[in-house]
N, C-alpha and C positions, 0 to 999 in steps of 0.2 A: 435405389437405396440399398446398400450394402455395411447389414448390419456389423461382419467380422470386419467393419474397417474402422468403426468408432474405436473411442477408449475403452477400455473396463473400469476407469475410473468415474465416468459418466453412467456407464450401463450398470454396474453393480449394483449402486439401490435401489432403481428399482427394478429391478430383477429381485434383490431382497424381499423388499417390500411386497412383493407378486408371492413368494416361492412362503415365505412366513402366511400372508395370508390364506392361500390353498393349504399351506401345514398347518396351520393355528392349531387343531385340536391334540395334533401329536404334542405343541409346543408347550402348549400350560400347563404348567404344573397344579394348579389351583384351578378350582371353579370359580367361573368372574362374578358370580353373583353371591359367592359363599362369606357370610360374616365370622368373624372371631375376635370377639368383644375382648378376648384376653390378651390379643394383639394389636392393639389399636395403635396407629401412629408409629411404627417401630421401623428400624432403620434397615438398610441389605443385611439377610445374614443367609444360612443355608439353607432354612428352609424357605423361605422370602429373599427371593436373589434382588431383588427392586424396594422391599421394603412394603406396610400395608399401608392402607390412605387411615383416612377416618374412622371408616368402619369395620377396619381390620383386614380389609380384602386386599389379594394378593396382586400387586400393582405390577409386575412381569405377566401374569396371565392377563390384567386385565390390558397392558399395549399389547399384548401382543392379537387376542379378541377384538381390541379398536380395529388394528390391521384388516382383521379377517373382516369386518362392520363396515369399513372403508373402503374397501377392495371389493366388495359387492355393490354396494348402492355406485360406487364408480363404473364398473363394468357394466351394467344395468343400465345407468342414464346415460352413457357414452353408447352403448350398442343401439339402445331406442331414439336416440337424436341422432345419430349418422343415418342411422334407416328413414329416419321423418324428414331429414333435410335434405339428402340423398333423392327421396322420392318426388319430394314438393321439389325441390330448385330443378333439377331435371325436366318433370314436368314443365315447368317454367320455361325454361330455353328450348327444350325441344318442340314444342307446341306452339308459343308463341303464342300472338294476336291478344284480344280480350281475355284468355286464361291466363297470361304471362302476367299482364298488367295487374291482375285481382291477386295472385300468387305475389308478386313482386311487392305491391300492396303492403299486403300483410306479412311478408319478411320484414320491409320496412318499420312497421309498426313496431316488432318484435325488438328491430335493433336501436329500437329510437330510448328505448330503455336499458337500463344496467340489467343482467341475468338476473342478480342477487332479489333485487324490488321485485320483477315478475315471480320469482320464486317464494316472496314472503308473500305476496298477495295472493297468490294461487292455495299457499298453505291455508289461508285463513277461511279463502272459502270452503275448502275443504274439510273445515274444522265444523259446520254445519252437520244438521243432524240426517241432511241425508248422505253424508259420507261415513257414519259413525262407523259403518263394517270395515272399513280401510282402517288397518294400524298406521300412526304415527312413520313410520318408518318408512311405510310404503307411499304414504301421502310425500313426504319429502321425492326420495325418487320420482314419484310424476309429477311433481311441480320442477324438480330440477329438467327435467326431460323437455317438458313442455316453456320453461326459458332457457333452454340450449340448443334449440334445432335449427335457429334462424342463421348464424352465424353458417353453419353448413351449408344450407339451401344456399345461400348466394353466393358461395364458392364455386359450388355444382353448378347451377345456373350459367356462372359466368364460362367453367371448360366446358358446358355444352354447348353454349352460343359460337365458343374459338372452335372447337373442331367440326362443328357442324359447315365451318366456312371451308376447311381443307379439300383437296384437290377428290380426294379418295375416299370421301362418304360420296362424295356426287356421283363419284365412278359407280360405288357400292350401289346405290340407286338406280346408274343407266343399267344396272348387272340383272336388278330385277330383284333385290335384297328387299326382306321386307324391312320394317321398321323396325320390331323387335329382334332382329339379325344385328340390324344396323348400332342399336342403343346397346345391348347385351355384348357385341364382340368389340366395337372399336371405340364407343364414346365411354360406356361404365367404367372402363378400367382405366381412364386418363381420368375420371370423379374420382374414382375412391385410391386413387395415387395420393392426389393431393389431399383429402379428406382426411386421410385417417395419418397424414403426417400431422397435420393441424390437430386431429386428436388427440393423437401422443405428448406433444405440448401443450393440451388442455387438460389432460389429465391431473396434473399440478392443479389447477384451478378450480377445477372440482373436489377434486379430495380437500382445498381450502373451505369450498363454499359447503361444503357437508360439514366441514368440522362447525363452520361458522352458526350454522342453522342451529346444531345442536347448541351451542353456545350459549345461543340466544332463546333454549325452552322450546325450538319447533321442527326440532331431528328426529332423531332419536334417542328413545322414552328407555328411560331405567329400568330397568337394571342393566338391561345392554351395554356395554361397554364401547365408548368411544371417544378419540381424544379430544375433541372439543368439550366433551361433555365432562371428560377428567378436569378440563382446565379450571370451567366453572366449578365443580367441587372443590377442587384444588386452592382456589382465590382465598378463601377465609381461613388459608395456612399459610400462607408463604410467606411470613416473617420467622415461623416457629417451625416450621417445615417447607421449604421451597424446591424441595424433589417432589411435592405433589403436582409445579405448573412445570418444570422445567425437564421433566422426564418425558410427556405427553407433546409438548410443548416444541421440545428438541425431534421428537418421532417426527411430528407434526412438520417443522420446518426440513427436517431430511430427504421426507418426501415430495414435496412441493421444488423446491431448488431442485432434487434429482429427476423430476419427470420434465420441467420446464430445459433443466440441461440437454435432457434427450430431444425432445422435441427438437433443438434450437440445433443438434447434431444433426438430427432427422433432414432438417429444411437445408442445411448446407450441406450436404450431401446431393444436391439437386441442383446444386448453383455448379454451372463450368468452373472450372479455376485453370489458372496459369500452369505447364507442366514445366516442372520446376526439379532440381535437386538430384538423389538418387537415381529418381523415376525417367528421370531427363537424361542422364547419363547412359542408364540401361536400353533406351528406344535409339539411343543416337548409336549403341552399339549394336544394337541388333539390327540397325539397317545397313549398315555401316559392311556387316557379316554377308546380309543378303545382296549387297553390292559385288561384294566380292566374288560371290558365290553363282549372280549373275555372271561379273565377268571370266569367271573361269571358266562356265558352261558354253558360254563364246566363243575364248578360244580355242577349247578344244570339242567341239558339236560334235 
């Protein structure tokens, strides 16, 4: 995978998207939680470059806050579901027998359902009084975590069971390789090739499914800023004001299209293709050279 060979039209946002959220606090100009009753509803001007919502707050710092809100709990549940699927699917294929089948099992279970439902069902239980010390917020990332691991695990699973068949683990074995040699140098790194390609392109889907939770009153909890949770404020304006849905709205769709584009570069970067064009031109000349350059060495040894 050879990132300098995509677009920059592809890569751009979200590289944006990444570089705004890690800058958010240089970026706002406003506190995302600051009211000013004297500017309520008011449209772009200099010192509100976006304009305020309802409550007067300054709608630039609070997308750009969403960003930073989004770009954490993404990072978060994407790092802790490649590590749980990674480890579970692995175990899986590597081990084999009656642990494969109970692991296998329960991927299945996982994937027999939509991500979205086990993460609302997770929220709820959650919502009990012995999870009261959990924030809102954090309840969301571990229920996203805990329905996004499955999908990984049977990935993993499936490139441990293919390279455990190759010529060159058995070798690695007659060599006297332990197991942990074995799984650590030559199978991990054909997992987490394909893994964290698939990541990249889930990433869209998550930063969807975060916004959606919030949407729906069980993300995260106000005053925090984030654009699902703009949108729902936003709804009981948007005939009298509709830069309250369509500002969040557009952030929201820019990053989803631009992480699913990468991803979708990601995976084709991995597929052989035909050599073709320029590229074709140039290898037919430089063999074309070392022909030559063979035969000259010939006739004159």
């Amino acid at each position: 995978m050879q990132i300098g060979k995509l677009p920059w039209a592809i890569l751009a946002p979200a590289i944006i998207f990444v570089l705004i959220g890690v800058f958010a606090p240089l970026l706002m100009t406003h506190d995302t939680a600051h009211q000013d009753y004297g500017a309520l509803l008011q449209g772009p001007s200099l010192s509100h470059w976006l304009g305020t919502d309802y409550l007067g707050r300054d709608m630039w710092s609070r997308i750009i806050g969403g960003a930073r809100t989004s770009l954490v709990a993404m990072v978060f549940v994407l790092a802790a579901a490649l590590f749980m699927g990674v480890v579970i699917g692995s175990l899986a294929g590597y081990i084999g027998g009656a642990t494969e089948l109970v692991l296998i099992s329960a991927i299945d279970i996982m994937l027999a359902l939509p991500s979205l439902i086990i993460a609302l069902a997770l929220i709820g239980v959650f919502s009990g009084e012995n999870f009261a010390w959990i924030s809102d917020y954090w309840k969301m990332i571990l229920a996203l975590t805990v329905a996004w691991w499955a999908n990984y695990a049977r990935m993993s699973r499936a490139v441990v069971v293919s390279e455990l068949q190759q010529p060159y683990i058995e070798a690695a074995r007659v060599m006297g390789a332990s197991h942990l040699w074995i799984f650590t140098r030559h199978i991990l790194p054909h997992v987490l090739g394909l893994v964290v390609v698939y990541a990249s392109a889930d990433a869209g889907a998550l930063v969807l499914a975060i916004a959606t939770l919030s949407f729906l009153g069980l993300g995260v909890a106000p005053p925090t800023p984030e654009w699902g949770q703009m949108l729902v404020d936003g709804m009981s304006y948007i005939e009298e004001y509709p830069s309250l849905v369509i500002i969040p709205g557009f952030a929201l769709t820019l990053v989803v299209v631009s992480f699913n584009l990468m991803g979708e570069a990601f995976a084709l970067q991995k597929v052989p293709r035909a050599v073709r064009g320029n590229f074709l031109r140039k290898r037919k000349a430089e063999r074309a050279g070392e022909e030559i350059a063979r035969a000259s060495v010939e006739a004159h040894p």
